[in-house]
Structures are given as structure tokens and as C-alpha cells.
C-alpha positions as CSV (number, residue, x, y, z in Angstrom):
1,X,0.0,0.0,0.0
2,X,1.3,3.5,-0.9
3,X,1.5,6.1,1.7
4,X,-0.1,9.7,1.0
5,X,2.2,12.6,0.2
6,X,2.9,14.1,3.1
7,X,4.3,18.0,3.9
8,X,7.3,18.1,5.9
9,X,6.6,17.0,9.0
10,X,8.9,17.3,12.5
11,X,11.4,14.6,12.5
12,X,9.9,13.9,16.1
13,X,6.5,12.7,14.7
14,X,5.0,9.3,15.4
15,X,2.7,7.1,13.2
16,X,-0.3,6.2,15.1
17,X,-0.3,2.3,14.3
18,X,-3.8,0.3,14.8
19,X,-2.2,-3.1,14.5
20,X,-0.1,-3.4,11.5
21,X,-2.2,-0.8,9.9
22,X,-0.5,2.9,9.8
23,X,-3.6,5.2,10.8
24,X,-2.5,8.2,11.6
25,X,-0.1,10.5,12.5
26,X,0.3,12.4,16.1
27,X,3.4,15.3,17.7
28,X,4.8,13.6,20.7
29,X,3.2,16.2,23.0
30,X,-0.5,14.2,21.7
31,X,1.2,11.1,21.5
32,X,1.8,11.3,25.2
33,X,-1.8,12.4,25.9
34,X,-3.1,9.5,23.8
35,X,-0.8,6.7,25.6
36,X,-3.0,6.4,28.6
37,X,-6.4,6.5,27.0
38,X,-5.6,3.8,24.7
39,X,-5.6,0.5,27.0
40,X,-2.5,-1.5,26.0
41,X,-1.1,0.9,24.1
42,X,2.6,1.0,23.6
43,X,4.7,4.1,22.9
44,X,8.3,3.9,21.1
45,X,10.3,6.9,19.7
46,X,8.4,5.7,16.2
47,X,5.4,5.3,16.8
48,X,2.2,4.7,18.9
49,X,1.1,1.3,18.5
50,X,-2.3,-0.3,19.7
51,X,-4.1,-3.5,19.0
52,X,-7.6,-2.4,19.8
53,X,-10.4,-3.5,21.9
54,X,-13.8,-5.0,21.5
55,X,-15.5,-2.1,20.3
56,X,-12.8,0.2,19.1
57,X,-15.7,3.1,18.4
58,X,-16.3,2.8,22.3
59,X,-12.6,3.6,23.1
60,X,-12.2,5.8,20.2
61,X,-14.9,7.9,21.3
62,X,-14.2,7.9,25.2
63,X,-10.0,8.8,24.1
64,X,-11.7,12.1,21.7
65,X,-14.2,13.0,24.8
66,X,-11.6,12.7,27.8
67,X,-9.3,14.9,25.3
68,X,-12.0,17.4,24.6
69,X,-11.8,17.5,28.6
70,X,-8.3,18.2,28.6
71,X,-8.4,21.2,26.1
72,X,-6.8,19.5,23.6
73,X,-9.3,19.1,21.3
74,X,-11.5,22.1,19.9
75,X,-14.3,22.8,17.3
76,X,-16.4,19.8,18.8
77,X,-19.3,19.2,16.2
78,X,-20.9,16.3,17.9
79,X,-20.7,14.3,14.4
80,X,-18.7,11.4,14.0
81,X,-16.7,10.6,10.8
82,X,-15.5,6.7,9.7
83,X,-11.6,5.6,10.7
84,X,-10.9,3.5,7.4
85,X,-9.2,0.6,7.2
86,X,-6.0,2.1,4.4
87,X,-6.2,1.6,0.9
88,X,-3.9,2.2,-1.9
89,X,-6.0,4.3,-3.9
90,X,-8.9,6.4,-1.6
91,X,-10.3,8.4,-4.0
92,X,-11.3,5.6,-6.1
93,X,-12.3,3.0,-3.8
94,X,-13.7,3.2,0.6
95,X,-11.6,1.0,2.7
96,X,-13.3,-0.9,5.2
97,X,-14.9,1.0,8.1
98,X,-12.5,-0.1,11.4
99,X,-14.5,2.8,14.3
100,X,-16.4,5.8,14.4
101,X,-15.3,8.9,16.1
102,X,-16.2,12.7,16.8
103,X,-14.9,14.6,13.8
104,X,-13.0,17.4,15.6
105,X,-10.4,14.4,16.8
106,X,-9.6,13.4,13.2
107,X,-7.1,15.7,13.1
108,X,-5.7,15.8,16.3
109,X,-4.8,11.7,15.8
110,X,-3.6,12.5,11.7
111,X,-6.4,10.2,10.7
112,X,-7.7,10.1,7.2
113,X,-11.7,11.8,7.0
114,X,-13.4,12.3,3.9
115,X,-16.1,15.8,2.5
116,X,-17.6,16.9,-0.3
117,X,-17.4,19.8,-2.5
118,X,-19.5,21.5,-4.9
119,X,-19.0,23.9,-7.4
120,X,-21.4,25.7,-8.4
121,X,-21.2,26.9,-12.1
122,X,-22.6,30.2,-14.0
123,X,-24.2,30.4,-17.2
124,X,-21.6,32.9,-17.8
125,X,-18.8,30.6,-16.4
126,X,-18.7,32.3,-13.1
127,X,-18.3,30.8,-10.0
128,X,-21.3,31.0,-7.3
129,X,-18.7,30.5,-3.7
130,X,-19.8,31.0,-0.3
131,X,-17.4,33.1,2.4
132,X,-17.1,31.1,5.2
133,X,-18.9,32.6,8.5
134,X,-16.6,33.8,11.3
135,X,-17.8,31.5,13.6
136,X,-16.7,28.5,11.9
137,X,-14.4,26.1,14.3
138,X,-12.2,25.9,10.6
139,X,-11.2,28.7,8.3
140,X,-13.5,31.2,9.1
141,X,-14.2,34.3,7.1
142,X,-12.2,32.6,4.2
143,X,-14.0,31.8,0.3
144,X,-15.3,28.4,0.0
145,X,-17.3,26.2,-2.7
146,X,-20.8,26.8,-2.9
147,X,-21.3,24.2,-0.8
148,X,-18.8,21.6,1.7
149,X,-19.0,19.8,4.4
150,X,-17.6,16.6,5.9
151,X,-18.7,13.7,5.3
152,X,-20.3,11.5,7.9
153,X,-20.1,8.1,9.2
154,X,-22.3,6.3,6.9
155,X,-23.3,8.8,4.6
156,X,-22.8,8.3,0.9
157,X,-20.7,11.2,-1.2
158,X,-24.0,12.3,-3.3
159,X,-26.5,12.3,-0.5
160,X,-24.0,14.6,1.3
161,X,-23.8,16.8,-1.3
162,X,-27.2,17.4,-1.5
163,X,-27.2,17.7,2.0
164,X,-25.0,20.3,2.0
165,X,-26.6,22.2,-1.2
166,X,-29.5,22.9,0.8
167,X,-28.7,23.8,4.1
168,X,-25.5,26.1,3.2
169,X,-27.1,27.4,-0.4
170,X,-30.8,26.7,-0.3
171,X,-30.5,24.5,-3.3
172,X,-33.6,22.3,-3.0
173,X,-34.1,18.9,-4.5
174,X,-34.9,19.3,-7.9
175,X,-31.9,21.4,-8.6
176,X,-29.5,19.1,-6.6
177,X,-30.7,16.5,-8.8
178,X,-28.3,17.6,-12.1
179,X,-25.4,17.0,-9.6
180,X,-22.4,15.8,-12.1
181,X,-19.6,13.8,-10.0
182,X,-16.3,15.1,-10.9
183,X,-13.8,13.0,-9.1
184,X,-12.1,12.9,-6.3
185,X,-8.5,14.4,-4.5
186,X,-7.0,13.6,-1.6
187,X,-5.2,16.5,0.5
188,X,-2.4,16.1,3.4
189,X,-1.1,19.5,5.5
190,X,-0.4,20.3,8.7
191,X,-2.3,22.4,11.0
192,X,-2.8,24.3,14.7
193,X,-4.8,21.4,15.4
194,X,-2.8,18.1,14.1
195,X,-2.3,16.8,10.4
196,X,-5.3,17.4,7.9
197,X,-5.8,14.5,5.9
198,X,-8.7,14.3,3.7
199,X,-10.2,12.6,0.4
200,X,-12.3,15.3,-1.3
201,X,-15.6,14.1,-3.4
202,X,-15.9,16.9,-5.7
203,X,-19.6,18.0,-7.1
204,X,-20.3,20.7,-10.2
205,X,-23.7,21.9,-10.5
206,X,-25.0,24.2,-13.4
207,X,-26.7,27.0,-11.6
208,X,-29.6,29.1,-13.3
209,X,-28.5,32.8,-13.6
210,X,-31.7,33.8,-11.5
211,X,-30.8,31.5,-8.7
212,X,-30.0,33.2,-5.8
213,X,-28.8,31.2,-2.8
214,X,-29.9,31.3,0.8
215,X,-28.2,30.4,3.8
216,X,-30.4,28.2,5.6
217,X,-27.6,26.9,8.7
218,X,-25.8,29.9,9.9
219,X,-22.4,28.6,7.6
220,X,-22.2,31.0,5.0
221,X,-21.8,34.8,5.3
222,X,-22.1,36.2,1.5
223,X,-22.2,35.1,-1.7
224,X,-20.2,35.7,-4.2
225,X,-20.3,35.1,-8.1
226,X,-16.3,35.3,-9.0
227,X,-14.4,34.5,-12.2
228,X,-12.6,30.7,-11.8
229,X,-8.9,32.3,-12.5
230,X,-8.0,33.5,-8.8
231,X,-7.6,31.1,-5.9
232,X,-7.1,34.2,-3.6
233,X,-8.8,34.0,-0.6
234,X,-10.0,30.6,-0.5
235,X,-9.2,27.5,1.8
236,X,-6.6,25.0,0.9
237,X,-9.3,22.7,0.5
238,X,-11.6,24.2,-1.9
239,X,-8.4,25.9,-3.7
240,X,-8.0,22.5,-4.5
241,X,-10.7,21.7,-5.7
242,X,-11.1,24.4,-8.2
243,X,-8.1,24.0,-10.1
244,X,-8.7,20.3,-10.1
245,X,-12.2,21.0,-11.9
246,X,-10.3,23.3,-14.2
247,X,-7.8,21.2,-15.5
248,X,-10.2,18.7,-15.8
249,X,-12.2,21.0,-17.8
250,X,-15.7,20.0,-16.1
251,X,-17.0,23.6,-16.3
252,X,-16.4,22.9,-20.2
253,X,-18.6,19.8,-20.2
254,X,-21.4,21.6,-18.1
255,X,-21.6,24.2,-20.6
256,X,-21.1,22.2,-23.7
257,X,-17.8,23.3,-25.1
């Protein structure tokens, strides 16, 4: 199995092993907050190895809530997102599902999670994106898709999408339904709160040039119709995602060139 490209990380950091499968990736500082929460777990100057329990979501979920506790772990949505078991290739393919925990620990253990992104497309060729609201836990105040979110434990890609159409953009059912799926990227960084490390489903959706989208969850602070060439201002994550649409040429196919 191939391991993901990874950013430079501190020489000091330890792979957060669930068996013989390489999970994650956690600073020493969380390694050592992890060891005792973790029954049986064993801690070398590599890695953080456990064998698991009985009901590893249990654990899982009792380690991210006595953490929480601690201060160590922020943003709490009260949503879990699937562990996976590795695969060589995640944006073609789901590994099995190994425990389910509270997404806000994802990153804090460096454990692979999985959203959705939509753009929405123009007549013109203009982008419809949302700017983030300040009060998100993540990236606030920075330009996003039209619509993103996580996806969660037992959710498929496409029902999450239109999920997310309609409670960050007020796109209702019968628009959601020309979703077009347009692949799939996986991004690795570090950040304040552990190593990001997510597969993004990427959505493009012709958009009408009357609609006008409404907020319906709080998530979103403006909207803004922008021309695809800058990525100034957005997040990493939907950056991403735009230039991969881009070279793939979807917003070609949506409008028929």
C-alpha cells in the first residue's frame, strides 16, 4: 500500500499504528496524551502502536471526549466521521470502516476523513462561492465552494452533497438532482490542530442565472459570483478543488464546449 504525500513534518513525529495498519499521525506532546487513554497501548520513539479493543468506536470515542476535557481538542461538532481501514488508492475506492469517532479528533490523531465539494457553475462561467462565516471552528471568514461539508459516518458522497446544497445554499431537491460527479482528491497538511488529511468528493452543478442562494444553517456569510482564475482568498481545500475542476475542464462539459 502506498503512503499519502505528506508536507514536511517534524522529525519527532509518530505514526499512530492500529495493529499493523498505519492510521495516523500524532506530535509527541499528543502522543503522550493518547498513551493512557488507549488501553495497552505501547509508545516507542516511532510510533504509537495499539491492538484495539472490543468495540474500538467505544474507546475511540471515550479517548476524543476525555481529550476534549483536557483542552486538547476544539471545534467539537458532535458528528462522527468513519476511521478506514488504508487503501492504496482512496479516491477511487472506501476502505473498510475499522470505528467511528467525533470529527473534531480526526485531526488531532492525523487520521484520514473524507467531504464533499460543490461547485457551483454560472451560465456565464462564473463561480457562485460562499465566504465562510466567522464563527466556523475551521477557516472562518475565508471563500469556499458553494457548498462543503464533511462527510459523515455512513453517509454516501452524493446524499451529502445534496445535503450540504440545501442547508448552506438553499439548493432544493430538484436542482441538486443535475449534480455531475467530478472525481475525487485527496489533501495532506499540517495544522494548529494536528495533520489534515482528507479525500475530497468533488460535485459541479449548473446553476440558473436567476438563482439566488440562501443560507439556511448559519455557515455561510455572503455570496459571491467570482471569475474561476483566482484562488485568492479561498481554503486550501476548496483551492484545490477548483483548479482540479479546471484542468479537468468539467466547467467545459457543463456548458457544452
Amino acid at each position: 500500500m502506498s503512503e499519502p504525500v505528506l508536507p514536511p513534518l517534524p522529525s519527532d513525529w509518530l505514526r499512530f499504528r492500529l495493529g499493523e495498519q498505519a492510521l495516523g499521525w500524532l506530535s509527541p506532546e499528543r502522543a503522550a496524551r493518547v498513551l493512557p487513554l488507549l488501553p495497552g497501548a505501547r509508545l516507542t520513539d516511532q510510533e504509537l502502536r495499539w491492538e484495539g479493543a472490543a468495540d474500538l468506536s467505544a474507546v475511540m470515542q471515550a479517548a476524543a471526549e476525555a481529550l476534549r476535557a483536557q483542552g486538547a481538542i476544539q471545534g467539537w461538532r458532535g458528528e462522527a466521521f468513519a476511521c478506514e481501514a488504508p487503501l492504496a488508492e482512496p479516491c477511487s475506492a472506501r476502505g473498510t470502516e475499522l470505528f467511528r469517532m467525533e470529527r473534531a479528533a480526526f485531526r488531532f490523531f492525523g487520521l484520514m476523513s473524507r467531504a464533499v465539494h460543490i461547485n457551483g457553475w454560472r451560465p456565464d462561467g462564473r463561480m457562485l462561492c460562499g465566504r465562510r462565516s466567522l464563527s466556523k471552528p475551521t477557516d472562518p471568514g475565508l471563500l469556499d465552494n458553494l457548498a462543503a461539508g464533511g462527510l459523515a459516518a455512513g453517509e454516501e458522497p452524493l446524499a451529502c452533497a445534496r445535503r450540504e446544497l440545501w442547508e448552506e445554499a438553499g439548493v432544493d431537491a430538484a436542482l441538486s438532482a443535475a449534480l455531475r460527479p467530478g472525481g475525487a482528491l485527496r489533501t495532506v497538511r499540517l495544522t494548529a490542530q494536528g495533520l489534515h488529511d482528507e479525500v475530497l468528493h468533488v460535485f459541479n452543478l449548473r446553476l440558473p442565472a436567476e438563482f439566488r442562494p440562501v443560507n439556511q444553517d448559519g455557515e455561510v456569510a455572503e455570496f459571491l459570483d467570482l471569475e474561476p482564475g483566482s484562488l485568492s482568498g479561498f481554503t486550501p481545500d476548496a483551492a484545490a478543488v477548483i483548479a482540479y475542476a479546471i484542468e479537468r475542464g468539467d466547467h467545459k462539459e457543463l456548458h457544452g464546449e
